[in-house]
Every structure is written in C-alpha cells, then in structure tokens.
C-alpha positions as CSV (number, residue, x, y, z in Angstrom):
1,X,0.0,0.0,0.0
2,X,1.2,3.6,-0.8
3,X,1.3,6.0,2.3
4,X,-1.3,8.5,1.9
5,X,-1.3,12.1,2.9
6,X,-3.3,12.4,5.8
7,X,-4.3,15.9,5.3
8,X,-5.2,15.5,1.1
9,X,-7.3,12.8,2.6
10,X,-9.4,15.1,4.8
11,X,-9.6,17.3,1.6
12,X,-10.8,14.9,-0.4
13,X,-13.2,13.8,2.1
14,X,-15.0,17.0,2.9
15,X,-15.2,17.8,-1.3
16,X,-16.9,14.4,-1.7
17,X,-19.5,14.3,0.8
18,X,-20.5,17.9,0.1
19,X,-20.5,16.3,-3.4
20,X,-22.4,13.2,-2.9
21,X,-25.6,12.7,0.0
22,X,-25.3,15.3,1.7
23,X,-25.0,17.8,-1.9
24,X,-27.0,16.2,-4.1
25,X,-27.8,12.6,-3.5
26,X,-25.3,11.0,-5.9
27,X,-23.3,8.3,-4.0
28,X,-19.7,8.1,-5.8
29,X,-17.1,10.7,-6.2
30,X,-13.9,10.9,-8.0
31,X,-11.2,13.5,-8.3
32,X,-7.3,13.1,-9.5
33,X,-6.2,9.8,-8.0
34,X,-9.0,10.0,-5.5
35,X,-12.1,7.7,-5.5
36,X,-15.1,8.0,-3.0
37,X,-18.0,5.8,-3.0
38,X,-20.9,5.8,-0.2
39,X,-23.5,2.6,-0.4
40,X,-26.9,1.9,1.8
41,X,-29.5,0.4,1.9
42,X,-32.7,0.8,3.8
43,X,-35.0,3.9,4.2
44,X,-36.4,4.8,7.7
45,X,-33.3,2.3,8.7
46,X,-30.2,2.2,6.6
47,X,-26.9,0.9,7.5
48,X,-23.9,1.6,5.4
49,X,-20.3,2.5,4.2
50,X,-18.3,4.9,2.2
51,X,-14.6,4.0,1.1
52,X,-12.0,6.1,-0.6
53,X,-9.3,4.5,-2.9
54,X,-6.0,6.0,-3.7
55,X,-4.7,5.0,-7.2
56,X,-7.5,2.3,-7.4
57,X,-6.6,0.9,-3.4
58,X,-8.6,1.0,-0.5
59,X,-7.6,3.6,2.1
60,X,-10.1,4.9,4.1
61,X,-13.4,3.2,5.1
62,X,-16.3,3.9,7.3
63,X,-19.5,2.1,8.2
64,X,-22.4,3.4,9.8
65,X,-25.3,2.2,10.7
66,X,-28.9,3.5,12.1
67,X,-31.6,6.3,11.5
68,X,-35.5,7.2,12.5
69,X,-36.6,5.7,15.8
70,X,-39.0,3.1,15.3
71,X,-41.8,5.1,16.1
72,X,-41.5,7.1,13.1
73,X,-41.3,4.5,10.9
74,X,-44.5,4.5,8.9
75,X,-44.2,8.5,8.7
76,X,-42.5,9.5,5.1
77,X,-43.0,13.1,5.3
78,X,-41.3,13.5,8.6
79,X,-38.8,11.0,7.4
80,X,-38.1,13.3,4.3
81,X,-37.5,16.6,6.9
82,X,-35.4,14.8,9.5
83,X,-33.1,13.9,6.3
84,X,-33.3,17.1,4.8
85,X,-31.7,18.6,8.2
86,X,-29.6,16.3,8.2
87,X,-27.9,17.0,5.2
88,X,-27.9,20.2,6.1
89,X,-25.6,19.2,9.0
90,X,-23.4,17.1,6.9
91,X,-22.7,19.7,4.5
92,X,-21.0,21.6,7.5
93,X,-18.1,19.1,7.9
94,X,-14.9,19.8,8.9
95,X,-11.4,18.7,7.8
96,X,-10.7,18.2,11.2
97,X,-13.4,15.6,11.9
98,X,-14.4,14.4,8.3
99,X,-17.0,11.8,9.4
100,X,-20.2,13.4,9.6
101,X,-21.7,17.0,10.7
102,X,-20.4,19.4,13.4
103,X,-20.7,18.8,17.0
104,X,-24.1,20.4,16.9
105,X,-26.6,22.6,14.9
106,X,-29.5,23.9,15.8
107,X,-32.2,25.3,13.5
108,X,-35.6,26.1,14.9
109,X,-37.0,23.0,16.4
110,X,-34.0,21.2,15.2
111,X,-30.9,19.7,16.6
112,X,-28.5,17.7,15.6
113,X,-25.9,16.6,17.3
114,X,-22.1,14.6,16.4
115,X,-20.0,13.4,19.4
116,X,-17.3,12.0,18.3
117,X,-16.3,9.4,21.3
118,X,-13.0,8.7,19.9
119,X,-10.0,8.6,17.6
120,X,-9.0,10.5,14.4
121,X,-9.1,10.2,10.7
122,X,-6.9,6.7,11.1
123,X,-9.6,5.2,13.5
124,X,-12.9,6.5,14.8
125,X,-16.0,5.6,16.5
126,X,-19.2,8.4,16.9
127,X,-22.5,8.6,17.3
128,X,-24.8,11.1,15.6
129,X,-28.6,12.3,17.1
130,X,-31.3,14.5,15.5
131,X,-33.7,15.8,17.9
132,X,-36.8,17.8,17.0
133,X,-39.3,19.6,19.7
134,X,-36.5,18.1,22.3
135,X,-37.4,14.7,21.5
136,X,-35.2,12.4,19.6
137,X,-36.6,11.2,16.0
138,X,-32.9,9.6,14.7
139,X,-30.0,8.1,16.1
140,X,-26.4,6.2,14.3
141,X,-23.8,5.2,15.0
142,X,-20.0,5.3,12.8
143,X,-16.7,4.1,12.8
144,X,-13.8,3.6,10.5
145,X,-10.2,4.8,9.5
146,X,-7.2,4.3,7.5
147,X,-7.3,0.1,6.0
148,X,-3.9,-1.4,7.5
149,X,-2.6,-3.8,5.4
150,X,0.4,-6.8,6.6
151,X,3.6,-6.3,4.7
C-alpha cells in the first residue's frame, strides 16, 4: 500500500460528501487519484459505508449504521424533513473531523448533534442524534479509519 497524505485525505473527504448525500444525493465521487463511494440500503433504517481508494486501493473506510426511531417508521413526510436537516448538518463538515456533521446545529425546532467518542481520521467511532421539539426522531452510529494492510 502507498502512504497517503493524511491531510489530502481530509480534503478529499470534505469535497466528496459535500459532493455526494449530503449535496445532491449521488453516491460516488472521483477527483485526480482520488475515488469515494458511499453505499446503503434501507429507508427509515439504513446501514452503510463509504470507502475512498487512492490510485485504485482502499484507504479509508467507514460504516455506519442507524436512522429514524421506530416510532416514526411509517411517517415519510417526517422521514423526508429529518433527512433534509440532516444533510444540512453534513454539508457543514470539517477537515478536522471528516466523518459526519459538526458537533451540533440547531435550526428552529431542530438539533443535531455529532460526538465523536474517539480517535482520528486513522480510527474512529461516533454517534450522531437529531432531535426535534426536544425529542429524539434519529439516532447512528459510525466508525472507520485508514485500512492497514500486513507487509
């Protein structure tokens, strides 16, 4: 595996998600030597991953998995806003925490809210909540980093 720059990889992350879900809704993204691709399945529930290749190798990876509490399962309207706040959030990413949104944003009744419970762009584990009135209507978890590969 070639050594990657950690700090192109941060760039690269924050174009392509801006670019992809959270920008437009197209899942793959590709830029120089750079390759993103995000994949779920699911609706009101809808585990996933998104992995960046270098040069055609996988570098990066992170899966996630969660979304609306059960109780809002059968409501596709309120579905539709929670996800339309959230990728409002996402589009706020950082280079220093690439995963998901910023620690929090509120917006009228909205919140969301990113804690990031450990690690760095090489190895990661958060946890992501939307609340609206107060109450919370989504909840997933992520984790991920760099691939390690033997020698």
């Amino acid at each position: 595996m070639s050594k990657i720059n950690l700090e192109e990889l941060a760039g690269f992350l924050v174009r392509a998600k801006k670019t992809t879900y959270a920008g437009g809704g197209q899942l793959k993204y590709k830029e120089g030597n750079w390759e993103y691709e995000d994949e779920y399945d699911g609706f009101y529930f809808a585990p996933g991953r998104e992995v960046v290749k270098f040069k055609g190798e996988r570098v990066w990876f992170m899966a996630y998995s969660g979304g609306m509490r059960p109780e809002y399962h059968d409501d596709e309207a309120f579905a539709k806003q929670t996800f339309a706040f959230l990728k409002k959030a996402l589009m706020l990413i950082e280079e220093s925490k690439p995963y998901r949104g910023p620690e929090r944003l509120e917006e009228g009744e909205w919140e969301y809210i990113n804690q990031l419970e450990e690690g760095n762009i090489t190895d990661f584990l958060g946890t992501e909540r939307i609340l609206y009135q107060g109450k919370e209507v989504f909840k997933q978890h992520y984790m991920g980093g760099a691939y390690v590969y033997k020698k």
